[in-house]
TORLUMVO-699441 format. One record per residue (C-alpha): residue in three letters; z, x, y. Coordinates in steps of 0.02 Angstrom, whole numbers, padded with zeros to 5 digits, always signed. Layout:
REM TORLUMVO-699441
ALAZXY ...
REM end
This chain:
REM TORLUMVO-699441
UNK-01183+00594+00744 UNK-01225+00698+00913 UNK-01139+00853+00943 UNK-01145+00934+01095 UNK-01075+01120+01120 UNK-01054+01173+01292 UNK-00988+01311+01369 UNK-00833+01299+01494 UNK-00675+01387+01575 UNK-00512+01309+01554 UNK-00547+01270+01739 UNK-00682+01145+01715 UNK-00599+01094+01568 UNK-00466+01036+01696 UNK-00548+00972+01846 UNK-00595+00809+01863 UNK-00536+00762+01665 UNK-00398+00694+01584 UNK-00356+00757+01431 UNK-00276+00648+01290 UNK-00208+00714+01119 UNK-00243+00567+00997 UNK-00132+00484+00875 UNK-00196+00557+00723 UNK-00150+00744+00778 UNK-00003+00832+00703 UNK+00111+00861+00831 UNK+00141+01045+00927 UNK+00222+01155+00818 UNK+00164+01321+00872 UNK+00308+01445+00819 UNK+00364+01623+00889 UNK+00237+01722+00804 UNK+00090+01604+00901 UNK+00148+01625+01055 UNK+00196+01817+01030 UNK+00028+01839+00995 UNK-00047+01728+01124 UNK+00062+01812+01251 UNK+00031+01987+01217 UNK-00163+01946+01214 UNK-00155+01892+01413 UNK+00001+01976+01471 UNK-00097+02153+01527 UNK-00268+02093+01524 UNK-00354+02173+01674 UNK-00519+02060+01647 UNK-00474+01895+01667 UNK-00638+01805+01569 UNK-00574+01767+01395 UNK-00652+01684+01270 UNK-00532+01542+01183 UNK-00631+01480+01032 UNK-00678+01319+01039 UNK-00626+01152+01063 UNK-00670+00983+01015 UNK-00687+00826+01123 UNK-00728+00653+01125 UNK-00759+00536+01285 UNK-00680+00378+01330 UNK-00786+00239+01298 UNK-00710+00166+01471 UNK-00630+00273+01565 UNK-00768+00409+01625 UNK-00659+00561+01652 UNK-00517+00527+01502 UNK-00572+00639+01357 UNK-00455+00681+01193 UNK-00450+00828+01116 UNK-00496+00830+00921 UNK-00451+01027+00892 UNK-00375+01127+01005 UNK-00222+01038+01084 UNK-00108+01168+01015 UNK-00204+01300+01138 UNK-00220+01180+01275 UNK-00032+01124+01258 UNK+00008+01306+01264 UNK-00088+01355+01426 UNK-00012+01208+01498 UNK+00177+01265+01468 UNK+00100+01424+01547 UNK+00026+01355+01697 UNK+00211+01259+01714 UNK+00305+01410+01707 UNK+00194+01514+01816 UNK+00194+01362+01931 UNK+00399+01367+01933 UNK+00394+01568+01945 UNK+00278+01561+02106 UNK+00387+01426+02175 UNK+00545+01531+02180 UNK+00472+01668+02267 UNK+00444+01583+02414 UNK+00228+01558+02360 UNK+00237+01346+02394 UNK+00051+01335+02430 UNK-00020+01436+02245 UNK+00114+01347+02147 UNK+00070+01164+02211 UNK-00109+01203+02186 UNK-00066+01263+02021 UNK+00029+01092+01984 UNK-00146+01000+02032 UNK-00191+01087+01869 UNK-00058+01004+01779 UNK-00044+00832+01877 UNK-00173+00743+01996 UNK-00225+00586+02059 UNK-00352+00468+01965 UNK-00483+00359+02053 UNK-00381+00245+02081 UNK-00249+00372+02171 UNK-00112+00336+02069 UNK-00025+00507+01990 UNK-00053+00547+01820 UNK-00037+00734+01700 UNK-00169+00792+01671 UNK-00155+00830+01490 UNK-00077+00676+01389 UNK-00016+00637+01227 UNK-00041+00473+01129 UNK+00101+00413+01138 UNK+00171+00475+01315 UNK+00289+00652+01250 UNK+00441+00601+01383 UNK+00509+00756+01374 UNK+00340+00859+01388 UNK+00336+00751+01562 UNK+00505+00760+01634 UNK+00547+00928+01576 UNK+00401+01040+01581 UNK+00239+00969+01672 UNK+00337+00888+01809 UNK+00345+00957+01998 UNK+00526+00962+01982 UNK+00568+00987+01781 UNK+00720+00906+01727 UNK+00822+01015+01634 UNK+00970+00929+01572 UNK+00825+00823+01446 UNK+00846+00845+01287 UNK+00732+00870+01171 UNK+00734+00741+01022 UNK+00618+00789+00844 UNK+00528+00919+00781 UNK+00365+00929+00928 UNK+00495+00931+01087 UNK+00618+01072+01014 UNK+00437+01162+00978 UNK+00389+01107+01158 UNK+00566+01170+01235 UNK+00548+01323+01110 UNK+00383+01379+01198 UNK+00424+01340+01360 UNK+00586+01474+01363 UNK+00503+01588+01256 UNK+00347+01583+01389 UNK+00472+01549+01521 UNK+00565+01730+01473 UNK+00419+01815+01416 UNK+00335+01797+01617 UNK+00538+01835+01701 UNK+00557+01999+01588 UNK+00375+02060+01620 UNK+00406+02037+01807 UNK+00596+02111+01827 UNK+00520+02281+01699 UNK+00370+02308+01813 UNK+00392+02250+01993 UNK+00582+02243+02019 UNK+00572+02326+02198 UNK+00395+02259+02216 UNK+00408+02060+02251 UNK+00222+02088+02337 UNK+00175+02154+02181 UNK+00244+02019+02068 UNK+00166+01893+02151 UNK+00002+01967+02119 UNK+00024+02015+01956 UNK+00080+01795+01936 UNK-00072+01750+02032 UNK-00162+01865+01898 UNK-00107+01786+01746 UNK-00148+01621+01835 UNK-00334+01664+01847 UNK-00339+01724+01665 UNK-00288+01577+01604 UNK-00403+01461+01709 UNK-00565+01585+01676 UNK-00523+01592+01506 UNK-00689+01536+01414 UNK-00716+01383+01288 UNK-00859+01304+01178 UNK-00815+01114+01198 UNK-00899+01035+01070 UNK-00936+00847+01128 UNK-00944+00710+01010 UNK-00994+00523+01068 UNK-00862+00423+00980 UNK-00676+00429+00896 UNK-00769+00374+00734 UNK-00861+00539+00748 UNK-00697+00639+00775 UNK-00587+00558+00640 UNK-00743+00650+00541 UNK-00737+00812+00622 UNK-00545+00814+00626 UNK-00552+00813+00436 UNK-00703+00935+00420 UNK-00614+01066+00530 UNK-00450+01041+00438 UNK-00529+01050+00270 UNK-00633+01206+00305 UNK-00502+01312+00393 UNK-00361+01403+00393 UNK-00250+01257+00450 UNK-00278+01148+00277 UNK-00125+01030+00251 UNK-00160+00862+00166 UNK-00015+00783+00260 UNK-00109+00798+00419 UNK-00267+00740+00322 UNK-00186+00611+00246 UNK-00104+00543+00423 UNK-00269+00536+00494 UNK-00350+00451+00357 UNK-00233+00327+00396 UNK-00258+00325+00567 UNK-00441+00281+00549 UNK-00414+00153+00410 UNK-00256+00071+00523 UNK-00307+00075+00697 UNK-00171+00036+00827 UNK-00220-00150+00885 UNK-00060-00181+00985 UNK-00007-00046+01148 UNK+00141+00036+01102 UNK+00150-00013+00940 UNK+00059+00102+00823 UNK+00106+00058+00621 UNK+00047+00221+00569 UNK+00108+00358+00712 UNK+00281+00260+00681 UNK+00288+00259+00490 UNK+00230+00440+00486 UNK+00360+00497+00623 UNK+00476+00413+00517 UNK+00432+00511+00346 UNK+00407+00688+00447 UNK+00567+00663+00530 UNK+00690+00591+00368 UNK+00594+00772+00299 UNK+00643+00870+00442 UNK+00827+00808+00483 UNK+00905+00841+00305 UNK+01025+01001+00273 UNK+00841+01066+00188 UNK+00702+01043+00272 UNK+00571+00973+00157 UNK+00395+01027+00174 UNK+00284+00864+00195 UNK+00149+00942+00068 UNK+00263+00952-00061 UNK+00354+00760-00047 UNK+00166+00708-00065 UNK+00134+00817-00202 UNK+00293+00755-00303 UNK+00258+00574-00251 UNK+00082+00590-00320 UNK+00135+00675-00466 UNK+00285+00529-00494 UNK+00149+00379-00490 UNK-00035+00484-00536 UNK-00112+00603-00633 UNK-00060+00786-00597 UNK-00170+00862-00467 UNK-00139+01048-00384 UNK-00084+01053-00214 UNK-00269+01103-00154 UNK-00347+00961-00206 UNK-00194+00837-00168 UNK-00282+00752-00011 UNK-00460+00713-00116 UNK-00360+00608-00221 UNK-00254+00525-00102 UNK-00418+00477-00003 UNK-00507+00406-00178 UNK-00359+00295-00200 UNK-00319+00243-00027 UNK-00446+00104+00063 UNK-00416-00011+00202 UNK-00384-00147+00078 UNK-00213-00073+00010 UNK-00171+00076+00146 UNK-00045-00029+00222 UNK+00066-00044+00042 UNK+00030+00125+00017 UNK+00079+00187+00198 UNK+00268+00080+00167 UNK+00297+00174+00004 UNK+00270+00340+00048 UNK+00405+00271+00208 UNK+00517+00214+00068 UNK+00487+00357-00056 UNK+00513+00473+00069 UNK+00715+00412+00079 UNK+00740+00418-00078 UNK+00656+00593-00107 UNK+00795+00665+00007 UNK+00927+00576-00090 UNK+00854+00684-00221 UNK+00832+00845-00131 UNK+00967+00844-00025 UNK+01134+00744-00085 UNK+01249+00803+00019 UNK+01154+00715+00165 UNK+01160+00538+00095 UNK+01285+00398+00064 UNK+01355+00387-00100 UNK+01452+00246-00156 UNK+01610+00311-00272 UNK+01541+00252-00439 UNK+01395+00367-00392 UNK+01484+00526-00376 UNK+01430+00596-00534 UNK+01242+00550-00502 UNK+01277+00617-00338 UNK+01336+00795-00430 UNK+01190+00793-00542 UNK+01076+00793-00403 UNK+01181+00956-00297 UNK+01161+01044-00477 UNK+00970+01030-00463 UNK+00986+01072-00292 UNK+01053+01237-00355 UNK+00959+01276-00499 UNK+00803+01254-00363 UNK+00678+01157-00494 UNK+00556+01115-00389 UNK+00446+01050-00541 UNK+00576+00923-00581 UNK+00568+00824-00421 UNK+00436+00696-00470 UNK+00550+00661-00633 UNK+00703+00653-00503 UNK+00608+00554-00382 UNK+00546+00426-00511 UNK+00718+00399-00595 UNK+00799+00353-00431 UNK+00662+00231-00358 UNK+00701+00131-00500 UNK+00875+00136-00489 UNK+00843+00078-00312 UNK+00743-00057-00351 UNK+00874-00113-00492 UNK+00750-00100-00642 UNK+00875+00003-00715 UNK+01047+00022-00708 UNK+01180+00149-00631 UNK+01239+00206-00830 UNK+01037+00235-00864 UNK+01025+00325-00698 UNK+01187+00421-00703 UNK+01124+00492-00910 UNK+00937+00526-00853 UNK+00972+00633-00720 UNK+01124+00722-00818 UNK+01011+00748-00949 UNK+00861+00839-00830 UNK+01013+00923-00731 UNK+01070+00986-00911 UNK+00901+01048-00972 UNK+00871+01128-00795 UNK+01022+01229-00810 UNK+00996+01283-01013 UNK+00799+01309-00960 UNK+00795+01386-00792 UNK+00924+01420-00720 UNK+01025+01513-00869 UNK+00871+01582-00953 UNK+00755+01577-00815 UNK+00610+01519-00905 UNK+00450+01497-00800 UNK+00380+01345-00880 UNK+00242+01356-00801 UNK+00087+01217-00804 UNK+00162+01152-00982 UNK+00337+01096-00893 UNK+00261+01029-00742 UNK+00161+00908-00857 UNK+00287+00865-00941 UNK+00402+00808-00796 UNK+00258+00729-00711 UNK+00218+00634-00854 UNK+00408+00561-00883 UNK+00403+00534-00717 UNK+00224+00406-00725 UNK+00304+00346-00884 UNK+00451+00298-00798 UNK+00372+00210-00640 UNK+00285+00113-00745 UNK+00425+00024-00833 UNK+00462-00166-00769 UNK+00623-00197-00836 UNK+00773-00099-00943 UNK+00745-00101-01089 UNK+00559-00035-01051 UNK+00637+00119-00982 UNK+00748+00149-01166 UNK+00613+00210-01229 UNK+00553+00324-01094 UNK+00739+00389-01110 UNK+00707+00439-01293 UNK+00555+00532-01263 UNK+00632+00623-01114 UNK+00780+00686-01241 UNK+00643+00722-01374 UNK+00543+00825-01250 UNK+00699+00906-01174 UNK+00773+00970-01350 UNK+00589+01037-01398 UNK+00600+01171-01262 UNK+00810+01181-01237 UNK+00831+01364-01289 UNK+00941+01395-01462 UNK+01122+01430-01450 UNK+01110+01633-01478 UNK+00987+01623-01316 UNK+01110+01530-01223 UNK+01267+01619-01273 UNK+01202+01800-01215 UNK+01127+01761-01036 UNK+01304+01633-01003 UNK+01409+01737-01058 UNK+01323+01887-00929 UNK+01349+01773-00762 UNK+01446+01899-00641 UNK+01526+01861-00488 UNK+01636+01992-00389 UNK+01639+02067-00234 UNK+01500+02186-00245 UNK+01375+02040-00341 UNK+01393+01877-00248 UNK+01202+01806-00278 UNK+01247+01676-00407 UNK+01416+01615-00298 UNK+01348+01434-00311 UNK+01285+01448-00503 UNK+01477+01517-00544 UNK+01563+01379-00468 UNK+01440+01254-00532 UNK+01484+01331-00714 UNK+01685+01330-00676 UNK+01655+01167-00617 UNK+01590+01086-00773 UNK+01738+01187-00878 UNK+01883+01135-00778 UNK+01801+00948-00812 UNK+01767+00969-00978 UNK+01965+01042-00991 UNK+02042+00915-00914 UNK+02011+00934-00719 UNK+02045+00750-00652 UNK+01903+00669-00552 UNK+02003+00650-00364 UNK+02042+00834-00358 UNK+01930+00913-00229 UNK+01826+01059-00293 UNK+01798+01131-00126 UNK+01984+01185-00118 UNK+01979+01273-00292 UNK+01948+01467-00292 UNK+01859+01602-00402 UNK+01999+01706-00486 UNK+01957+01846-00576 UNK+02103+01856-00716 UNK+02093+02047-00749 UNK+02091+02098-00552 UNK+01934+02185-00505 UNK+01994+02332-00448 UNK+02049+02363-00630 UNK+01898+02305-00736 UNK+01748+02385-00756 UNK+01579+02361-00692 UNK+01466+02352-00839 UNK+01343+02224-00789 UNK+01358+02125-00977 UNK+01469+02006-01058 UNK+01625+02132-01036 UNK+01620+02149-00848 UNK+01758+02105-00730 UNK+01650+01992-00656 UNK+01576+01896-00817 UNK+01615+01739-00825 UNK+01744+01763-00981 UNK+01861+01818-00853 UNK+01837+01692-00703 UNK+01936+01520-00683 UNK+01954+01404-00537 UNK+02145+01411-00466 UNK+02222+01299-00322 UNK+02191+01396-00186 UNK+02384+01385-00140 UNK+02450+01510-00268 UNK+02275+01637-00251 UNK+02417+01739-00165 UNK+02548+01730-00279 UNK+02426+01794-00409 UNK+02391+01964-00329 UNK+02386+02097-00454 UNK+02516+02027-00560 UNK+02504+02075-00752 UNK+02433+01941-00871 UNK+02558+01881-00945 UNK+02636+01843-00782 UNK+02493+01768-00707 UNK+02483+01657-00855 UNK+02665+01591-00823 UNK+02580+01533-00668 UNK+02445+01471-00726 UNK+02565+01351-00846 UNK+02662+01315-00704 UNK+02548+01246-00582 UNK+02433+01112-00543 UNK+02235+01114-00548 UNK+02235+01271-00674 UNK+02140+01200-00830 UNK+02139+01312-00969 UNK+02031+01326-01116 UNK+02088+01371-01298 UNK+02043+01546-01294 UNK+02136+01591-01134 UNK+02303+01495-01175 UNK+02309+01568-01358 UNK+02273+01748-01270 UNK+02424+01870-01274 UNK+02341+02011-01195 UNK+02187+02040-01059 UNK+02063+02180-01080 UNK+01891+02202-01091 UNK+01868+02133-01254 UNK+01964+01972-01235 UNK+01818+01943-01059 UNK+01680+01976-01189 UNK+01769+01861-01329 UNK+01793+01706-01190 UNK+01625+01709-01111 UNK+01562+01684-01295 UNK+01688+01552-01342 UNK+01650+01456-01167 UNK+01446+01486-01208 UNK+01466+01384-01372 UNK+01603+01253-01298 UNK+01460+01235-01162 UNK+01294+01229-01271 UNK+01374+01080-01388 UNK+01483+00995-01295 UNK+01432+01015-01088 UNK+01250+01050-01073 UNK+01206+00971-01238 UNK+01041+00862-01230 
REM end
């Protein structure tokens, strides 16, 4: 391998070259803090030379003057928004000439004097084009995935940053702000690199990883992608099997209500097929596994996994048939209870439902059963778990994707329920932290955990399956103003003294004494009592400490039970 480090300004970077941003890079995603910090490191520099770290290049085996950039396309992407908006700022004051030299910065001819931008992703960024390096920007594009809202990001934040510089400084001075444009310009095109030269993309694909590996910047995802990239090399233009299967898997990630992190689907989908591995060491593995013999079958699963991790992760976003509203509800629980260790468990459950090895009953009691032990083990006593758990679950989870048919899986199920009940806490740990859940106006944190909990009560009492639990309210039976605030099983926000009403008659209940608001409770529809509460003749203190414990041991044996 020949490496050659030379040094050069962002000018000679620019003449005469063409710069390309190969497939395997991660697309731009500098955020607010980069380019605060970028900007307030050249907006009042008074010496233009500044040294930009280096970047790293390879040349064109045949086209001369076309080199791509290896590392440092997030800095050179950058500098070109800048050039474009110093370019547009020099334009409206009237300085033609210095803003269409500055545009032969950003587009030029090529030998064969035909137009083309000077910097260039693989494939062609549209809206980078038409809406930012262009002579005349289009601004009613729109920007479509994660890069071009990052691109449109830094181009107004850039684009604002220059505009309130100017209009603070040299209001009555346009003379002035010219200069002071004509100044940044020259910082940026002194500014000083150490282009590292390599001979060949073989070389890169090496030094890509290297870099990644050794710095600050380590995420296996973009490891992994480019691994890919150099065991699947594009062989048709335009069509590119691994940029398009990765877009697809970033962007499934990126478009749900929660935005997954990519590092963590490919830890969970490693963890749901492998052997456990930490997050640091998650691409070494991958690349031990993955060769050019199988990459392809391993590129469409993680495209296929990736759907059905955000099933998982994010319900609400998906399609549910109706027979799979209670897997559906099982799956929002987790969402709450945030068990981030459970998701290879999830994810391996409901690839084989999806590939019909087993069937929607099996599904429906496996993930009941993890959404049940969640609850008991997390979220209600908030046990850690720690490395022991996340074995655990990522063992079910190989066991299960490595069942074949049914009534292979039966027996995973057992040994699920026999690990569950080993850890499930006993019912005097569950009754004291269930029967402590608040909610009132001054303690509002566990809003979602409350009306998960009255959820599963009005079911269990009778709550038919068509009524929409979006429309039921929080009622606090002894009104809050007249309870007391004691932060245990007696407060006037513990769950002993919360039920879900019909938001219709949360009016009508006001203040009224209990007896009457029982009358209305009788009366009308979508008020499911328990025992406790319709046996109860008067409302204090005492009777909210009584319930929460009656509801803790209806719920350990009969709701959560494993």
């Amino acid at each position: 391998m020949k490496v050659t480090p030379v040094s050069k300004t962002l000018s000679e970077v620019l003449r005469g070259n063409f710069l390309k941003v190969p497939r395997f890079q991660r697309p731009y995603d500098w955020d607010r803090d980069n380019l605060t910090e970028f900007w307030n490191d050249i907006r009042d520099r008074g010496d233009p030379e500044y040294f930009m770290g280096s970047i790293v290049v390879f040349g064109d085996q045949k086209e001369k003057n076309l080199i791509s950039l290896v590392d440092g396309q997030q800095r050179i992407t950058t500098i070109t928004i800048l050039l474009a908006v110093l370019r547009d700022a020099l334009e409206e004051r009237g300085e033609s000439g210095p803003s269409a030299a500055l545009h032969e910065l950003i587009e030029t001819r090529d030998l064969d004097n035909k137009s083309r931008y000077t910097l260039e992703h693989d494939p062609a960024d549209k809206y980078f084009q038409y809406a930012i390096q262009s002579r005349l920007p289009d601004k009613k594009v729109s920007p479509v995935g994660v890069q071009q809202q990052n691109l449109q990001m830094a181009f107004r934040f850039l684009e604002s940053s220059v505009k309130d510089h100017v209009k603070k400084n040299f209001l009555d001075n346009p003379s002035k702000a010219v200069a002071y444009l004509k100044h940044l310009r020259d910082c940026l095109l002194q500014m000083h690199f150490i282009s590292i030269e390599l001979d060949n993309e073989d070389d890169a694909y090496l030094i890509f990883e290297t870099l990644n590996t050794r710095g600050k910047d380590l995420r296996a995802s973009d490891l992994l992608k480019n691994h890919f990239m150099r065991l699947l090399p594009a062989k048709t233009k335009g069509h590119d099997v691994v940029k398009d299967a990765w877009s697809e898997i970033v962007e499934k990630l990126n478009s749900s209500t929660y935005t997954v992190d990519t590092d963590s689907f490919l830890l969970h989908y490693w963890l749901s097929r492998e052997s456990s591995v930490s997050k640091a060491s998650l691409f070494v593995h991958y690349k031990n596994e993955i060769k050019k013999t199988n990459a392809k079958s391993w590129l469409e699963d993680l495209r296929m996994a990736s759907k059905t991790y955000i099933r998982c992760i994010s319900p609400s976003d998906g399609t549910w048939a109706k027979e799979e509203r209670d897997l559906r509800e099982s799956l929002q629980a987790l969402r709450i209870f945030g068990v981030a260790q459970a998701a290879p468990l999830m994810l391996a459950v409901m690839t084989q439902y999806e590939r019909k090895t087993i069937s929607l009953k099996s599904t429906k009691a496996s993930i009941g059963m993890i959404e049940n032990f969640a609850f008991q083990f997390n979220a209600l006593t908030q046990s850690r778990g720690g490395g022991g758990v996340a074995n655990m679950y990522a063992r079910l989870a190989q066991n299960t994707m490595e069942c074949t048919n049914a009534q292979e899986f039966v027996a995973v199920f057992k040994d699920m329920r026999a690990k569950f009940s080993e850890r499930v806490p006993d019912e005097t740990e569950f009754t004291l932290p269930f029967s402590r859940i608040i909610f009132r106006n001054t303690y509002t944190r566990d809003r979602a955990l409350v009306r998960y909990i009255l959820t599963k009560l009005a079911k269990h009492y009778g709550l038919p399956e068509e009524v929409d639990i979006g429309a039921l309210t929080i009622e606090h039976i002894l009104p809050q103003e007249q309870g007391t605030e004691t932060d245990d099983e007696s407060d006037v926000g513990a769950i002993g003294n919360l039920i879900f009403v019909n938001e219709a008659i949360n009016g009508e209940l006001g203040n009224k004494s209990f007896v009457e608001k029982k009358k209305i409770f009788s009366s009308k529809h979508n008020v499911y009592m328990d025992e406790f509460l319709k046996d109860a003749t008067e409302w204090t203190d005492d009777q909210i400490s009584d319930r929460g414990i009656e509801l803790a041991k209806v719920g350990y044996n009969k709701i959560w039970h494993i």
